[in-house]
Every structure is written in structure tokens, then in C-alpha cells.
C-alpha positions as CSV (number, residue, x, y, z in Angstrom):
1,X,3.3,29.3,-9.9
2,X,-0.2,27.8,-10.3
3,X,0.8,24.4,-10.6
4,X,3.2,24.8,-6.9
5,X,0.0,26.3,-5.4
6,X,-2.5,23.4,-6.7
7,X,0.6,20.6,-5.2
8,X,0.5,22.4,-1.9
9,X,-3.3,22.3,-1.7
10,X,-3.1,18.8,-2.6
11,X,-0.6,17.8,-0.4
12,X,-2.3,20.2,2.2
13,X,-5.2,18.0,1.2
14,X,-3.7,13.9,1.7
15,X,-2.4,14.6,4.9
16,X,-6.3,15.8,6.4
17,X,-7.4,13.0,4.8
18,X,-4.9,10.7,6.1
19,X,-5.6,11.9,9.6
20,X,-9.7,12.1,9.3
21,X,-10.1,8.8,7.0
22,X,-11.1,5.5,8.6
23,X,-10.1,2.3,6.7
24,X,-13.8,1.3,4.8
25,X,-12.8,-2.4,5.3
26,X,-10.9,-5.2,5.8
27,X,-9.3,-6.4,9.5
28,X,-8.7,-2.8,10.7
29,X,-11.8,-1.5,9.1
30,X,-12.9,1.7,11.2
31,X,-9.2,2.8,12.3
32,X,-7.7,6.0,10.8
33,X,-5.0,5.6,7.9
34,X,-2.5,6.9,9.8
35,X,-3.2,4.9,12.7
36,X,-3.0,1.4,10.2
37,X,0.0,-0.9,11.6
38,X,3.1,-0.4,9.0
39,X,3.1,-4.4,8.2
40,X,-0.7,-4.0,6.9
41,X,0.5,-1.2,4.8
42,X,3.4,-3.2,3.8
43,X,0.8,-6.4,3.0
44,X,-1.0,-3.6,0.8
45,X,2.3,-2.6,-0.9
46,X,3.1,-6.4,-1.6
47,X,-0.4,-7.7,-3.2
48,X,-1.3,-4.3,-4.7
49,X,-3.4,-1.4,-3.1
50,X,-7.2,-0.8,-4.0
51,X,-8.6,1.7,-6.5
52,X,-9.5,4.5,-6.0
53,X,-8.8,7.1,-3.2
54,X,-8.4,5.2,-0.6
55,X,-6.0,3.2,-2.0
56,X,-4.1,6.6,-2.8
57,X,-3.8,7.5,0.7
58,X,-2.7,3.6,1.9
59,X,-0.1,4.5,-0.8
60,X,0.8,7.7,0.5
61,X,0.8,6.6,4.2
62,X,2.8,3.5,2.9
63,X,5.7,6.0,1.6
64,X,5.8,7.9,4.9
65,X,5.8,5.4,7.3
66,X,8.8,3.7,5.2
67,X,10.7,6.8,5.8
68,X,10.2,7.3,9.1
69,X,8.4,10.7,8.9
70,X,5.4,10.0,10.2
71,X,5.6,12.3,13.1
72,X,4.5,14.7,10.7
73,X,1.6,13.4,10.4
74,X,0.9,13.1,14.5
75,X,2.3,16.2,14.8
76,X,-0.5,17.8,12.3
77,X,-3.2,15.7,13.9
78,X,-2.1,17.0,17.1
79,X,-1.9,20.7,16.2
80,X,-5.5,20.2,14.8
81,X,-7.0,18.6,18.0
82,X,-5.9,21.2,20.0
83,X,-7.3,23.5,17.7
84,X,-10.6,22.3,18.3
């Protein structure tokens, strides 16, 4: 039960960062992750992605936007915006 609660919160956790995290560099440096054009993703997946966290989320965003779910993303970004 622990370990289904610590996945949610991570989960919970990678799709706030992938809608609050700007790209640290490179040709779309300053645009959020989920914003990143899918063929820059798909560049990423090709050559390898970075260390670290950031490269975690390009990895993540990678996997949605190759299924075609990333409304859920926009739609959590959205709910959130109003929110505010």
C-alpha cells in the first residue's frame, strides 16, 4: 500500500513538473517540457537524453506524446491555471 501511495505521489509529482519546468538549454531553452515540439523529443530519444532530472521528464514527456495522451497533461495545466 505504501509503495502505490509513493507511485501516485510521484507520478502526481512528473506531471507538475512537466507543466512548470522550462527546458535549461539548447534551441527551445526557456519553453515548458510539455510545450517541447514532439520531433525535438524524438531527436532526444534518438541521440540519448541528458542526466539527470531533466532528462527524466524529456523521457517521460517523450512516452506521452508518442501515445497521444498528452491532453492529459493540458488538461492538468489548465485545471491548475484556473485554479490560480
Amino acid at each position: 500500500m505504501d509503495n502505490e501511495k509513493s507511485y501516485e505521489s510521484k507520478a502526481k509529482k512528473d506531471l507538475l513538473d512537466l507543466i512548470t519546468t522550462r527546458m535549461p538549454f539548447g534551441k527551445y531553452k526557456g519553453r515548458v517540457i510539455c510545450d517541447l515540439p514532439e520531433t525535438y523529443l524524438v531527436w532526444f530519444s534518438q541521440k540519448g537524453f541528458p542526466d539527470g532530472r531533466i532528462g527524466t521528464l524529456l523521457q517521460i514527456m517523450y512516452g506521452i506524446k508518442a501515445e497521444g495522451i498528452e491532453h492529459i497533461v493540458y488538461s492538468l495545466r489548465s485545471k491548475l491555471q484556473h485554479k490560480r
